[in-house]
C-alpha positions as CSV (number, residue, x, y, z in Angstrom):
1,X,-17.1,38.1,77.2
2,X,-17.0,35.0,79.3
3,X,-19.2,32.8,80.7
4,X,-19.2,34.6,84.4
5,X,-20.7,37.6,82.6
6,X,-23.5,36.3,81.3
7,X,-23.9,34.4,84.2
8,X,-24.6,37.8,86.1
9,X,-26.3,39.3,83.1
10,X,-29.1,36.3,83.7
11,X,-29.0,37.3,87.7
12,X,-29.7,41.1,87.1
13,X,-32.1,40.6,84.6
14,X,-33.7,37.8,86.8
15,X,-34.1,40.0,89.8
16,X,-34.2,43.5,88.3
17,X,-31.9,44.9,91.2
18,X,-28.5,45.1,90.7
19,X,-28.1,44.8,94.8
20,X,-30.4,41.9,95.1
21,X,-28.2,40.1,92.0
22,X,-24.9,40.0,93.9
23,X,-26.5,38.9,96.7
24,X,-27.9,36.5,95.0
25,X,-24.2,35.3,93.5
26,X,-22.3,36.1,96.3
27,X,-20.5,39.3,95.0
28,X,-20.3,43.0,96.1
29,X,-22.7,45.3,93.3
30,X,-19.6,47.2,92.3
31,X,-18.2,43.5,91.5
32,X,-21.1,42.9,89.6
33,X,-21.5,46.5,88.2
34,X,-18.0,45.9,86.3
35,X,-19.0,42.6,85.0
36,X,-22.4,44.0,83.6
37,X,-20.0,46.9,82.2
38,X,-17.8,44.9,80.1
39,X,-20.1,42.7,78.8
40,X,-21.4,46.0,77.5
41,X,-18.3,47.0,76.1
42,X,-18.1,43.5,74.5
43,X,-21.2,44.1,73.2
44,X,-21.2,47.1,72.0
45,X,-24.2,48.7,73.5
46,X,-26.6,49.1,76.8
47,X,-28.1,46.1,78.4
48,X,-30.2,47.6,80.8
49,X,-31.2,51.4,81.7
50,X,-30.2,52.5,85.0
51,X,-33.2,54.9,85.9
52,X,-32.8,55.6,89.7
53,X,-33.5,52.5,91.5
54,X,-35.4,51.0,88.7
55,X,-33.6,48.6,86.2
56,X,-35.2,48.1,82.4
57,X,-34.0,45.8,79.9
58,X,-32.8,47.9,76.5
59,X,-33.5,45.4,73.1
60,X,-30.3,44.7,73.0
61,X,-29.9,43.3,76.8
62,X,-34.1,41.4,75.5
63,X,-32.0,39.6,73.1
64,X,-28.8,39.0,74.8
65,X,-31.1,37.3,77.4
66,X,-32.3,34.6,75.5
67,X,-29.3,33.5,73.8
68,X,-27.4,33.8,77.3
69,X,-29.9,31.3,79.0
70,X,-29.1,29.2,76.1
71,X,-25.4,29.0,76.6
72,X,-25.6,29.4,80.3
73,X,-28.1,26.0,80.4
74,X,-25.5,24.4,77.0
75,X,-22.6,24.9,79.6
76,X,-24.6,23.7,82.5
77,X,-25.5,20.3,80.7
78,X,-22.1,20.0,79.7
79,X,-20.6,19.8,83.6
């Protein structure tokens, strides 16, 4: 797990769309598909359920989201 991951964990969970998350960072959605994915396997579980074109947050991908805007903002103030 890095930073970069939860970085695009906060954009898909921000926008709901895994398509309209790498647009909004500037990567393809298979780029951003792999780093959802191994943040996943980091983790140990599901973030989000992948029903057709609808995205929903699992409880484990609720809580990552929190603490991930914490450390993303911590890492932000640092710079």
């Amino acid at each position: 797990m890095n930073l970069r991951h939860l970085e695009h964990w906060l954009a898909l969970a921000d926008t709901g769309s895994f398509s309209r998350a790498a647009e909004k960072l500037h990567i393809t959605q298979s780029a951003l598909s792999r780093s959802i994915q191994a943040l996943e396997e980091d983790l140990g579980g599901p973030l989000v359920d992948r029903v057709g074109k609808k995205n929903e947050l699992t409880p484990l991908g609720r809580s990552v989201l929190e603490r991930a805007r914490r450390i993303v903002h911590e890492a932000q103030e640092l710079q």
